[in-house]
TORBAVO-961305 format. One record per residue: residue number from 0; x negated, y negated, z negated of N, C-alpha, C, O in turn; residue in one letter. Coordinates in steps of 0.05 Angstrom, whole numbers. Atoms other than C-alpha are relative to their C-alpha. Example, Ala and Ser with C-alpha at 12.3 -4.5 7.8 and 13.67 -1.06 7.14 Angstrom:
<nodes>
  resi    n.px    n.py    n.pz   ca.px   ca.py   ca.pz    c.px    c.py    c.pz    o.px    o.py    o.pz  resn
     0     -18      24       0    -246      90    -156     -18     -24       0     -39     -24     -13     A
     1      16      24       1    -273      21    -143      15     -22     -14       5     -44     -18     S
</nodes>
This chain:
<nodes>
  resi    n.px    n.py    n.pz   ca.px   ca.py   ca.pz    c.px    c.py    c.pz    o.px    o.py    o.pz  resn
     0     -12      -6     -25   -2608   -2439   -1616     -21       1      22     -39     -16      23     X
     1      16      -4     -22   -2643   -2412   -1552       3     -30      14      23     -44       9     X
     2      -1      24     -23   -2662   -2475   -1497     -28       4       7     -46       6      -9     X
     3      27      -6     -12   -2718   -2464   -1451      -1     -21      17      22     -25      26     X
     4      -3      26     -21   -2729   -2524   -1405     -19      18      18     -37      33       9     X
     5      21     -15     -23   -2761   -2496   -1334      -9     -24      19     -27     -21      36     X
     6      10      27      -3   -2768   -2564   -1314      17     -35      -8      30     -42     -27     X
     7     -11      29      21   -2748   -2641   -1319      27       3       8      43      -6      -8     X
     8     -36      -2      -8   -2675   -2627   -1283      10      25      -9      34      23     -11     X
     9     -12     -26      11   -2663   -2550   -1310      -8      14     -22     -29      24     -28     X
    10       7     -15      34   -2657   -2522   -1376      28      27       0      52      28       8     X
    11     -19     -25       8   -2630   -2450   -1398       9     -18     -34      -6     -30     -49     X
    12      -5       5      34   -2580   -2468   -1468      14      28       6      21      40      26     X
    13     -19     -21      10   -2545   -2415   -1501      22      -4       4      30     -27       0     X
    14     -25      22       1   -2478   -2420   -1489      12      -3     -28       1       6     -48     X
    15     -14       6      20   -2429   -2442   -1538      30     -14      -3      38     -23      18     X
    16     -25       3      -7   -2357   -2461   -1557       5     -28      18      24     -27      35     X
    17       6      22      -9   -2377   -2540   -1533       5       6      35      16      -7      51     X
    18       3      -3     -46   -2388   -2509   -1450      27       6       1      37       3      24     X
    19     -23     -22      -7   -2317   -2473   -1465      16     -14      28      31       0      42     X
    20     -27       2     -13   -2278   -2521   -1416     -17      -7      28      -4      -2      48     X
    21      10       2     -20   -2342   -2544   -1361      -7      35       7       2      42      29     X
    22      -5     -28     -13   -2355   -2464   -1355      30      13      13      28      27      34     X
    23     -29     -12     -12   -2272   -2443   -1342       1     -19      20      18     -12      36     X
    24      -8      10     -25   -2278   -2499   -1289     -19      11      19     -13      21      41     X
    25      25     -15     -19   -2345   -2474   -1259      13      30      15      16      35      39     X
    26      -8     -26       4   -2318   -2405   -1267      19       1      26      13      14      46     X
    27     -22       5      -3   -2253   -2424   -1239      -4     -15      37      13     -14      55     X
    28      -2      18     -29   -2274   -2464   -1172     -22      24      12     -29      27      36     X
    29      16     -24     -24   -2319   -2404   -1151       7      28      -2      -9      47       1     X
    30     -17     -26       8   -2275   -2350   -1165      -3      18      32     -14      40      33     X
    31      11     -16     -24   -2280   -2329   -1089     -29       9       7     -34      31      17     X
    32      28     -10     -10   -2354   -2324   -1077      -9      19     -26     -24      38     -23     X
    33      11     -22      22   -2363   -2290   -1149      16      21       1      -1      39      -1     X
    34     -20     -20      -1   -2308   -2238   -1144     -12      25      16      -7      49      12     X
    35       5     -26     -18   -2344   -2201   -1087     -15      16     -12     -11      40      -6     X
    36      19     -21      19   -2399   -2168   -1139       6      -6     -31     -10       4     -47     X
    37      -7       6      27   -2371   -2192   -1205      34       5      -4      51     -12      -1     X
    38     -31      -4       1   -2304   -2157   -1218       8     -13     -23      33     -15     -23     X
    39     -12      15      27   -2301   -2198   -1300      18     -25      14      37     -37       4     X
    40       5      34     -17   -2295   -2260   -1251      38      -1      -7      48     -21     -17     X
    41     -23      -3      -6   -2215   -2231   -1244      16      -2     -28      40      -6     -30     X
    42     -14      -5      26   -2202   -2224   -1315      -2     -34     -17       8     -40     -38     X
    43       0      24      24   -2222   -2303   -1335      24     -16      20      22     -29      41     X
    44     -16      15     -14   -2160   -2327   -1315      12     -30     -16      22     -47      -2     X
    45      -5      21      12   -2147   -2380   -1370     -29     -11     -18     -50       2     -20     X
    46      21      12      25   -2192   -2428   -1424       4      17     -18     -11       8     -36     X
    47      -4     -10      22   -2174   -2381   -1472     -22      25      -1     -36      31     -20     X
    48      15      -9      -3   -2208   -2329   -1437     -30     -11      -4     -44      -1     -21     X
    49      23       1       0   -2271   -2365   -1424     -16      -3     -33     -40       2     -37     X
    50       7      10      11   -2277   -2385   -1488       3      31     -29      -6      32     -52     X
    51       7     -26      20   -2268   -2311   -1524     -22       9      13     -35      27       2     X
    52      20     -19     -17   -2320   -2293   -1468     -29     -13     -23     -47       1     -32     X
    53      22      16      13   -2368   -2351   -1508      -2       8     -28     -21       3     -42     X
    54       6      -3      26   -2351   -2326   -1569      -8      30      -9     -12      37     -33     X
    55      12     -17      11   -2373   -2259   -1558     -29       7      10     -42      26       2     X
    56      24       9       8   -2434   -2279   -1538     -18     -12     -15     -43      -9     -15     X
    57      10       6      26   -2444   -2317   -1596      -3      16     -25     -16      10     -45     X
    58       5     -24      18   -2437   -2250   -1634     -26      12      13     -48      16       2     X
    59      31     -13     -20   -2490   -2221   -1588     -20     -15      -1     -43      -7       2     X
    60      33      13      10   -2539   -2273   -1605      -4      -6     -34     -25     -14     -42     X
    61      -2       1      29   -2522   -2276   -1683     -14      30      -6     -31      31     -24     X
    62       4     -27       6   -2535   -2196   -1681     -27      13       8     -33      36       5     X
    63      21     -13     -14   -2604   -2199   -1641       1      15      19     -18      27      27     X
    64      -8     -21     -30   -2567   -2161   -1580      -7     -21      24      10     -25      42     X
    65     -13      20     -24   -2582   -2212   -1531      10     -25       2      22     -36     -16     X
    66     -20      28       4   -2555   -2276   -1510       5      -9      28     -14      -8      42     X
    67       0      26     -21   -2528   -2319   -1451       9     -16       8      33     -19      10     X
    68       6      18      -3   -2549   -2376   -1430      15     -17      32      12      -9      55     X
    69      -2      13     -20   -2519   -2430   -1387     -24     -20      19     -41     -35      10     X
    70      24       9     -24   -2564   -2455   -1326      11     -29       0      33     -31      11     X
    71      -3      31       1   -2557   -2532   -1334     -20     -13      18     -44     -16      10     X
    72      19      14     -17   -2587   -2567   -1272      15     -36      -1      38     -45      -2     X
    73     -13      34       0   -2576   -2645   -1272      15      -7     -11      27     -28      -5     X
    74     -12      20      22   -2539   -2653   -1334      20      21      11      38       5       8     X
    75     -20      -6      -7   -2485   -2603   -1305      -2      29      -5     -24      36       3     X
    76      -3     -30       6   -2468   -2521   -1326      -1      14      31      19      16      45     X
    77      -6     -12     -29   -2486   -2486   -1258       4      27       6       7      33      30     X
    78       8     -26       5   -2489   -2418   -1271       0       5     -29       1     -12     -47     X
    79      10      -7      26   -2503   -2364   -1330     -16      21      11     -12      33      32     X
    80      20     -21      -1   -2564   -2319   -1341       4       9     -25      14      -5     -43     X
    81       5      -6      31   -2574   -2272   -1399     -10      24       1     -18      36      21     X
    82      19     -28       0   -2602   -2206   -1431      31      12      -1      47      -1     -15     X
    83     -22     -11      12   -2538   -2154   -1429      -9       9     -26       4       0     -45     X
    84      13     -10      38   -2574   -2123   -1498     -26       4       0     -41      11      18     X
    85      36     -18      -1   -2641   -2107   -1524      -1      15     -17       9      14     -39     X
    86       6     -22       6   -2663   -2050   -1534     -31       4     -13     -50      15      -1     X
    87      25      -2      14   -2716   -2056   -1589     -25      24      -5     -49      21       0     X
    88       8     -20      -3   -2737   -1992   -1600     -26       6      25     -49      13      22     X
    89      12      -1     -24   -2759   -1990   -1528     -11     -19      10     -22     -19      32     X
    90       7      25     -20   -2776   -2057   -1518       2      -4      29     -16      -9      45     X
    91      -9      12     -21   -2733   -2068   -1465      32      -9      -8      46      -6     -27     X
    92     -27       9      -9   -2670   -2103   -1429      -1      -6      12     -24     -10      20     X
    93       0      -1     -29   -2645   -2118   -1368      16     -31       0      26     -42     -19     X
    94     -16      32       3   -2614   -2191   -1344      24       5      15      24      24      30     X
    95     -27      14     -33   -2547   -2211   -1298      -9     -25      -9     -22     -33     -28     X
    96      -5      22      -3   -2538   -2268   -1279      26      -7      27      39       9      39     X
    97     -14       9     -23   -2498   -2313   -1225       6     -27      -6       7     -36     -29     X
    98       6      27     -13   -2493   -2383   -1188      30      -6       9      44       7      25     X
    99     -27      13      -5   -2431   -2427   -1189      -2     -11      36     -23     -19      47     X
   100      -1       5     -35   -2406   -2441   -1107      -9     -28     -12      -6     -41     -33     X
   101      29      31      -9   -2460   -2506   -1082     -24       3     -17     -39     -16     -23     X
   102      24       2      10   -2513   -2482   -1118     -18      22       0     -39      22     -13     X
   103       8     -16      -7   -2532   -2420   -1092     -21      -6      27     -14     -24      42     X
   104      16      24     -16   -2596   -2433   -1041     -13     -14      -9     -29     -27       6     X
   105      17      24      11   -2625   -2475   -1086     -26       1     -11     -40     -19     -12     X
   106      25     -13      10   -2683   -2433   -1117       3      -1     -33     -12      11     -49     X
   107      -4      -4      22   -2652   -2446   -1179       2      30     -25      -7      33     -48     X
   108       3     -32       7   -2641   -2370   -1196     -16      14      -8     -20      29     -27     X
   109      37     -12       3   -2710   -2351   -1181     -16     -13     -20     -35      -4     -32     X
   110      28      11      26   -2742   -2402   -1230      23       9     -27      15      13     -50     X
   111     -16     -12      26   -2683   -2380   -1277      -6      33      -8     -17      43     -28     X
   112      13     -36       0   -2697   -2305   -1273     -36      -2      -8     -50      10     -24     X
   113      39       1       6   -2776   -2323   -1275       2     -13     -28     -16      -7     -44     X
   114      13      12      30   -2768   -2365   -1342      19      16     -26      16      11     -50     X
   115     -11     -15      25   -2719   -2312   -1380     -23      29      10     -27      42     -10     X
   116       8     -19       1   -2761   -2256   -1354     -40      -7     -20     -56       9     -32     X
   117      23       0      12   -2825   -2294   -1381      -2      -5     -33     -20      -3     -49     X
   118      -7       7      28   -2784   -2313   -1443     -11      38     -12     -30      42     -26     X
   119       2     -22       9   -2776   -2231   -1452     -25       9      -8     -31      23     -27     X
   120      31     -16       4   -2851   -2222   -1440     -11     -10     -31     -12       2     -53     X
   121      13       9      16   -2882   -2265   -1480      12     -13     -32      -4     -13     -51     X
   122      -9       3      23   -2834   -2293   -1537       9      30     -24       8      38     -47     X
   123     -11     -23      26   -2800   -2231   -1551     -18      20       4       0      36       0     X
   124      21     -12      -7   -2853   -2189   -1536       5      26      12     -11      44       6     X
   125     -12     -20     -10   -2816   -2138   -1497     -11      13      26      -8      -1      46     X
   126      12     -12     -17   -2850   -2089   -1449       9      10      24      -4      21      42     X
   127      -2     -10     -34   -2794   -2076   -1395      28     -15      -1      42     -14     -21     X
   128     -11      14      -8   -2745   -2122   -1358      14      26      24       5      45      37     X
   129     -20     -20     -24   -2690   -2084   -1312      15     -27      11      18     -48      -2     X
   130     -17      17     -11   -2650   -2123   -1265      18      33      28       8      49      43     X
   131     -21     -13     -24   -2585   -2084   -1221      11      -7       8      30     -16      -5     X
   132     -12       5     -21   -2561   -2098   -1165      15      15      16       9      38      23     X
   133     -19     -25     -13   -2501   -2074   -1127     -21       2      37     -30     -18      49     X
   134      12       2     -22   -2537   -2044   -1059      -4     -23      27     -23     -28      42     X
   135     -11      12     -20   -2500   -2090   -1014      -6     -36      -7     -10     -55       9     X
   136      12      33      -1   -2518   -2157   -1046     -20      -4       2     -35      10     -12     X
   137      28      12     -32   -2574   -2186    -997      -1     -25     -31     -13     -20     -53     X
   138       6      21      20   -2573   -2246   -1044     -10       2     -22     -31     -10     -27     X
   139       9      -5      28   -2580   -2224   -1112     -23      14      -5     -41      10     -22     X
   140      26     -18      -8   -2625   -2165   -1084     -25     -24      -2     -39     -23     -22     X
   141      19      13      -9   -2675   -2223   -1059     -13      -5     -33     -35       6     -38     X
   142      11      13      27   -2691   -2252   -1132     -22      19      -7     -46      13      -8     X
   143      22     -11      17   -2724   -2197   -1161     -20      20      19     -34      38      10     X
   144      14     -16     -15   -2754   -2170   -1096     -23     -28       3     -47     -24       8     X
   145      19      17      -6   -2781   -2245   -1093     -19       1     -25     -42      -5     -19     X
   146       8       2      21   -2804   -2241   -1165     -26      26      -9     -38      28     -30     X
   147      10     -11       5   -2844   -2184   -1150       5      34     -19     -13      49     -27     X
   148     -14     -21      18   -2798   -2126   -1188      -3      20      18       1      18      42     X
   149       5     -24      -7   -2815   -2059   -1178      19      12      14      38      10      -1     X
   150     -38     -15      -6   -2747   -2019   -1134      -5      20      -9     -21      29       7     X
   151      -7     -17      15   -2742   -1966   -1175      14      25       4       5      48      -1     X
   152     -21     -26     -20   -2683   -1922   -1143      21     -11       6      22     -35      11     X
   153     -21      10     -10   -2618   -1928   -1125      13      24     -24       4      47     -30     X
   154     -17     -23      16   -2558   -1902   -1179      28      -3      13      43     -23      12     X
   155     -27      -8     -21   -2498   -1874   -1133      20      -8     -21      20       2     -43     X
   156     -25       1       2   -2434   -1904   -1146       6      -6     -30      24       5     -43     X
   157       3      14      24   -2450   -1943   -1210      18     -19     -13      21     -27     -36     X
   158     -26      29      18   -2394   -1996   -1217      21      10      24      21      17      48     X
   159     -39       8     -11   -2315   -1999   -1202       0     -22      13      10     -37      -3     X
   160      -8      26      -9   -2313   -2062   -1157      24       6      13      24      18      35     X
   161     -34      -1       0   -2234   -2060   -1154      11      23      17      32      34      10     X
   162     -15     -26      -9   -2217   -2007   -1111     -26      16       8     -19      39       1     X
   163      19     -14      -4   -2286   -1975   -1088     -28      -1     -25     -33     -17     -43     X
   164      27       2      17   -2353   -1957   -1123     -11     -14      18      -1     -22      38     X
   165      25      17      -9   -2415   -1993   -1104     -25      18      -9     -20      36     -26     X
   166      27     -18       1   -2486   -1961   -1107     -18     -27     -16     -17     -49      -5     X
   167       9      19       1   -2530   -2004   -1151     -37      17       4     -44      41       1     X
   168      29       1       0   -2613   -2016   -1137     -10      -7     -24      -7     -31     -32     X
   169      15      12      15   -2651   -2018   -1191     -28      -9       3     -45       1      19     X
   170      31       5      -5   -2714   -2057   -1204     -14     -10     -28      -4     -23     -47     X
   171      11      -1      40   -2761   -2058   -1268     -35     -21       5     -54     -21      21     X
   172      31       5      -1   -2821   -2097   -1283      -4       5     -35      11       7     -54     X
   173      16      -3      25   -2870   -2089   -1339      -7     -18     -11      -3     -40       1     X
   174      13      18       8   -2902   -2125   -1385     -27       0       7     -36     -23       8     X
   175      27       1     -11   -2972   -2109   -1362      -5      -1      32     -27       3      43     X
   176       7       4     -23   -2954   -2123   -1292       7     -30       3      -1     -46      19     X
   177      -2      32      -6   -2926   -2187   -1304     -20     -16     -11     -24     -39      -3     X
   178      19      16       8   -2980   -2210   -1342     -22     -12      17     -34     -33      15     X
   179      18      -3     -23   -3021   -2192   -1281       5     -25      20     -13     -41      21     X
   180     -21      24     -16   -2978   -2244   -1233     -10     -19      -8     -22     -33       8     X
   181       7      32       7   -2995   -2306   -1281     -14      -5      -5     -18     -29      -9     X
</nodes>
């Protein structure tokens, strides 16, 4: 099983059926602040859900597509990060993520994003990292503008967020530019 420790209070784990009932509460008490760029947020309405959501990410890391990982700061599930798929061939994949409400602010994200994007480089030996963002999130935007990620373009009207599209930004880094960075 994946676990990356990024320091002595935060570790990335894989998730698994064990998080099923502290993730549907996480999930569940920040349902307003995730909802504005995360339309799944609407669909985990019971444990039942969260816990088919864990189990098809456990197919996605059994199959080598990916995996993700709960953000565990101080013994507690704060968040999830992960790869949506990889794309071997190409040696790439791109991440989401997102930060349970009181823990957003914290820099936690940024060293989460910096230790799955250094996982990509160097464990799996993968040559390109994407991260998308809907135009309008200032927040999420910041991570990979702080991380040094390339902006890339803009793709018009990329996601359904419940009744309108949204425009997402993309931003790409390399493997021979991040090597450059450390």
């Amino acid at each position: 099983m994946f676990t990356y420790m990024i320091d002595d209070k935060t570790t990335l784990k894989i998730l698994d059926l064990q998080d099923t009932n502290e993730l549907f509460i996480l999930t569940d008490q920040s349902k307003e602040l995730l909802r504005e760029w995360l339309p799944f947020i609407e669909r985990n309405k019971t444990l039942a859900d969260t816990e088919a959501f864990i189990k098809s990410t456990m197919n996605q890391f059994s199959v080598n597509n990916g995996f993700q990982a709960g953000i565990w700061h101080d013994g507690k599930i704060v968040g999830v990060i992960g790869f949506h798929k990889i794309d071997w061939i190409n040696k790439s994949t791109s991440i989401g993520y997102w930060l349970g409400k009181g823990y957003e602010g914290s820099g936690l994200m940024t060293k989460s994003v910096r230790a799955l994007v250094n996982y990509a480089f160097c464990e799996l030996k993968l040559n390109r990292v994407e991260i998308r963002v809907a135009e309008k999130n200032r927040k999420s935007r910041a991570i990979p503008e702080r991380l040094c990620f390339v902006k890339e373009g803009c793709i018009r009207q990329d996601e359904w967020l419940y009744d309108h599209y949204v425009d997402h930004i993309v931003y790409g880094m390399l493997a021979e530019d991040w090597n450059k960075q450390c």
